[in-house]
Residue, then its C-alpha position, 0 to 999 in steps of 0.5 A: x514468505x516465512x514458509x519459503x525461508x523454511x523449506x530453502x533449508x529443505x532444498x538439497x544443494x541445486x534442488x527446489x522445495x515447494x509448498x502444496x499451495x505453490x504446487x497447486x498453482x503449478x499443476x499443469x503450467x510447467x514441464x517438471x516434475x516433483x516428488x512428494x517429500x511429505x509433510x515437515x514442521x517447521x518453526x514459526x508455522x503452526x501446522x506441518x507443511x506438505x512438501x514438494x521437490x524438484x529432484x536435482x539433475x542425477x538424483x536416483x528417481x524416486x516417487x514421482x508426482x503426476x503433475x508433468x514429465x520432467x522438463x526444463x528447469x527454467x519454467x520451474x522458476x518462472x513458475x514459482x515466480x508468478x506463484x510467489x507473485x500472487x501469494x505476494x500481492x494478497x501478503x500485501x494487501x491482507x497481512x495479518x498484524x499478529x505475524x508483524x512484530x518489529x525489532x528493538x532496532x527497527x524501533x531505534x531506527x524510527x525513533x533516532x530522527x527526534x520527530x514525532x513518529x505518528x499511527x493514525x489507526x482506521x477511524x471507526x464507521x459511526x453509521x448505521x451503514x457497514x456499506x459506508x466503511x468506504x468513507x471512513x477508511x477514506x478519510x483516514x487514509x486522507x489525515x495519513x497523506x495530509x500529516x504525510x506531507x509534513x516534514x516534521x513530522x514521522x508517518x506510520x503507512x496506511x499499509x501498516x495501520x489498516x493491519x489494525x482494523x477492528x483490532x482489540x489491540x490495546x493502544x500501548x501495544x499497538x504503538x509499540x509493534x509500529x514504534x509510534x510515540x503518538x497515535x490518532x483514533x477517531x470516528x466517523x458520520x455521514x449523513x447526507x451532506x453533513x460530516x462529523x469526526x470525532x478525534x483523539x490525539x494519544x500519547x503511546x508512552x502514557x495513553x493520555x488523550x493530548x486533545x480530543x475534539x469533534x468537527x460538525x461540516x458541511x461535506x463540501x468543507x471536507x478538506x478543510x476540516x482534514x487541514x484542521x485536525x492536521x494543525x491541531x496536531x501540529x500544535x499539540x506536538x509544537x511542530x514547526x512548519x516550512x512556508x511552503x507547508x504554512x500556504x498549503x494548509x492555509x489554502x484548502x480547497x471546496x470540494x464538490x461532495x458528489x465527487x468526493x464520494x466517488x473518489x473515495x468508493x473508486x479507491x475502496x475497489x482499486x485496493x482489490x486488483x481483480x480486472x472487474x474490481x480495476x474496472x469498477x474504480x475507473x467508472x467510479x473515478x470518471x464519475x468524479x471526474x464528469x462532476x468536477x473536471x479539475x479534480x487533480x486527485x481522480x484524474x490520478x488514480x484513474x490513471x493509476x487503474x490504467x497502468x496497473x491493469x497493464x503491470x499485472x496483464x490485465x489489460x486488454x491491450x497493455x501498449x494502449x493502456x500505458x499510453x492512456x494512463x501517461x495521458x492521464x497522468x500529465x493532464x493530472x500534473x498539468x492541474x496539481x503539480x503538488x500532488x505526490x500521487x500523480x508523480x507515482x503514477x508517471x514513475x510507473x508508466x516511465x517504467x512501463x516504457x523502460x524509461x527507467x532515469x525519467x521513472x526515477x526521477x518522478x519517483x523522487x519528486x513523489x518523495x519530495x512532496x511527500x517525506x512520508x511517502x512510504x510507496x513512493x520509496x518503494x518507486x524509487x527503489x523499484x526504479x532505480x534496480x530497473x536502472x542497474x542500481x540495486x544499491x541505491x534502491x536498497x538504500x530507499x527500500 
């Protein structure tokens, strides 16, 4: 993204700049041709960067690259287009957090609500196993929904704190790039049917542990023990909570262990968004379900594998796909109507089907349940552009 910024100042007026890597996903795709307009420096880029133009209609030839004959424009575009599509998908999923430095008034933003602002950073694997980061990446991103779900609380996205990940970034630091007046740390151990968490609630503007605790459970109490740490928090910061939110935390469910660590392996692949890594996640998320039908949260994200495989092309047959992941969705809702994910999902497949107020509206009900719910945003912004409503959706992006 910073590159592209820099070569539009590049680009004659009407032309295109590109960068190399652009123009090798190009090569052989489209009917334009390119010149080479050699390498440029330009700011906030270490390296120089090799530059391509597309030469403005009537601009003296002058070398020319030997990627296609001259064409027409538009498949430039939507060329550059699925090639900003890629890079953008991997940004997405693999920024670095040293490029992520946020403003003074970002900051001011987050912190003008008067809620506590919470970072819960990826809690340490204490197995001997690497193998086993699936489950500790698990369990935090399961704090980060719990705590999400809380309107009293500001939750900092698991895209922004997984940034973080084996980071040696000081906490103070980290706080103050996610404008988090509390940060969560903790650790993780699973030994057969045996869980263990170590946590730590820290206050960013002096570094003091407000409580630490260690939980030994059974993984069949896994959900409970995730509600207990979330009202340990909540009452470290004297948080309030609504009657809806009282009865859910009071009200966790058993888990079947087997399941659970199916959903949570299932998750780890989807996060990849290759056809084969979309493809293991469904085995692993169907295995879920076959231990425990009414498992809400897999019958969910398997048919999230659904309506992604089908938005990205990676379907075998896209039609089918949205058709399979709608059935899926609403047999989800059908068993956990609270369950946020679930009305992300059915946002995307209305979307899919150009149902675009129905999309809406489903996206709405994700943020509902959630108040955190930064992706869920991000559907209802997506939605409502696709309704002819840019200014609203600027507003939730």
């Amino acid at each position: 993204v910073n590159v592209a910024a820099r070569l539009e100042g590049l680009a004659k007026p009407g032309g295109i700049c590109i960068s190399s890597t652009v123009y090798e996903h190009l090569a052989g795709k489209v009917d334009i041709a390119f010149e080479d307009a050699g390498e440029h420096r330009v700011k906030n880029v270490p390296r120089p960067v090799r530059v391509w133009r597309w030469r403005v209609h009537g601009e003296a030839n002058e070398k020319r690259s030997a990627l296609a004959p001259p064409g027409k424009a538009s498949m430039l575009i939507a060329g550059i287009a699925l090639a900003t599509l890629i890079s953008g998908l991997a940004w997405w999923h693999f920024w670095d957090p040293g490029t992520r430095r946020q403003s003074q008034h970002d900051l001011a933003v987050k912190t003008e609500t008067n809620r506590p602002v919470i970072a819960v950073l990826p809690f340490d694997n204490m197995s001997q196993d690497p193998g086993q980061d699936y489950f500790s990446d698990g369990i935090t991103q399961d704090l980060i929904t719990d705590l999400s779900r809380i309107s009293g609380l500001f939750v900092i996205a698991r895209n922004s704190t997984f940034a973080y990940k084996g980071a040696t970034t000081k906490i103070k630091q980290i706080a103050l790039e996610l404008g988090a007046s509390h940060v969560l740390t903790g650790s993780v151990r699973k030994a057969g049917e045996r869980i263990r968490i170590n946590a730590q609630l820290i206050d960013a503007a002096t570094t003091h542990e407000i409580w630490a605790d260690r939980y030994d459970r059974q993984l069949s109490d896994v959900f409970a023990l995730q509600d207990e740490v979330t009202q340990r928090i909540l009452s470290s910061l004297s948080v309030s909570l609504k009657l809806s939110e009282r009865e859910r935390l009071s009200t966790s469910a058993k888990v079947n262990p087997e399941a659970y660590d199916m959903l949570l392996r299932g998750i780890d692949r989807y996060r990849r968004l290759t056809r084969e890594e979309l493809t293991g996640s469904r085995e692993y998320f169907e295995k879920a379900i076959a231990l425990d039908q009414n498992f809400a949260r897999a019958h969910a994200d398997l048919a999230l594998t659904y309506i992604t495989a089908a938005n990205l092309g990676l379907a075998d047959q896209n039609e089918a796909a949205v058709r399979k992941a709608l059935e899926i969705a609403k047999f989800a809702l059908k068993l956990d109507e609270t369950l946020p994910q679930t009305h992300f999902v059915l946002a995307a497949v209305y979307r899919a089907q150009r149902h675009y107020d129905k999309a809406v509206a489903a996206a709405r009900d994700a943020v509902a349940l959630d108040p955190n719910y930064a992706d869920g945003y991000f559907q209802v912004a997506l939605n409502l552009n696709y309704s002819g409503r840019p200014r609203e959706g600027l507003t939730e992006i």
